[in-house]
N, C-alpha and C positions, 0 to 999 in steps of 0.2 A: 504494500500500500504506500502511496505517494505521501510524502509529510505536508502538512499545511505550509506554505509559505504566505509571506504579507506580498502585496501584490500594489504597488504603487499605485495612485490618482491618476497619475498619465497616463498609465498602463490601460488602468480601466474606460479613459477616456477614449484612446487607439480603438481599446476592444466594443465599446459600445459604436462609432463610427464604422467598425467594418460589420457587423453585425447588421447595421441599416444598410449597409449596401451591398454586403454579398450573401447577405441568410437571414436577410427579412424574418423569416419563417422561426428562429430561435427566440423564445422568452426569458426574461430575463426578470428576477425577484432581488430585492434591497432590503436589509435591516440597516436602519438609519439611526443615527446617533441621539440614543434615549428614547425609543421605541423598540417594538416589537419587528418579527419580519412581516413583508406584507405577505396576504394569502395567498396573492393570484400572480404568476410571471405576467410582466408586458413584454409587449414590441416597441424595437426605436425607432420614431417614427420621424423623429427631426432633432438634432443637433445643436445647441444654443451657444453661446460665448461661455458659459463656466458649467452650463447641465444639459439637458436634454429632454424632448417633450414625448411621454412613451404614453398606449395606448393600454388598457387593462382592458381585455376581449372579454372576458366574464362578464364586467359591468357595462362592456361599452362604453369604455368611455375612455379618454384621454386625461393626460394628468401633467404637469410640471414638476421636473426635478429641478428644482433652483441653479444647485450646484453642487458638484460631483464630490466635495470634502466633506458635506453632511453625510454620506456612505459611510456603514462600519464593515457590510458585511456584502458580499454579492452569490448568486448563483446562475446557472443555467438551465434548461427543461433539454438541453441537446450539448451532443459534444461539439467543441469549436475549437480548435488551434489544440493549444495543451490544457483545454479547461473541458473537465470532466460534466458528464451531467450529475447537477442534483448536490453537486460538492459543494461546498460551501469555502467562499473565498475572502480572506481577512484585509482590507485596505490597510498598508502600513502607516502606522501613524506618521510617522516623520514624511509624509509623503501628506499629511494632511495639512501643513499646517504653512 
């Protein structure tokens, strides 16, 4: 089994930008700092200056992530690069701030 690693703001930034453009079709869940995770993966559905505007298909609806440092935690529902489904991916702090 693969060890957790912290996984930089950049990173995740890269990774949500190719996810909209080449795997649409991948959702994507956030535990946010000082909350719970959300229930439902979204889709990225547009890219903003510090976050990204994702879509939660359960509710229908679309949502605003401000900005990508309020991230603690991330996942995926599909495999993508070297990120597993279902894994759960730690934002490095020092990457937050």
């Amino acid at each position: 089994m693969m060890q957790h690693s912290s996984t930089p703001v950049l990173e995740l930034r890269r990774l949500l930008f190719e996810l909209k453009d080449l795997r649409p079709d991948i959702g994507v869940r956030f535990k946010f700092i000082g909350q719970m995770w959300q229930k439902n993966f979204s889709k990225v559905i547009k890219m903003t200056e510090t976050g990204a505007i994702l879509l939660d298909e359960k509710l229908e609806r679309p949502y605003l992530l401000p900005d990508l440092i309020i991230v603690m935690q991330f996942e995926l529902d599909s495999a993508f690069q070297q990120y597993e489904p279902y894994k759960q991916y730690t934002i490095s702090a020092s990457a937050q701030l």
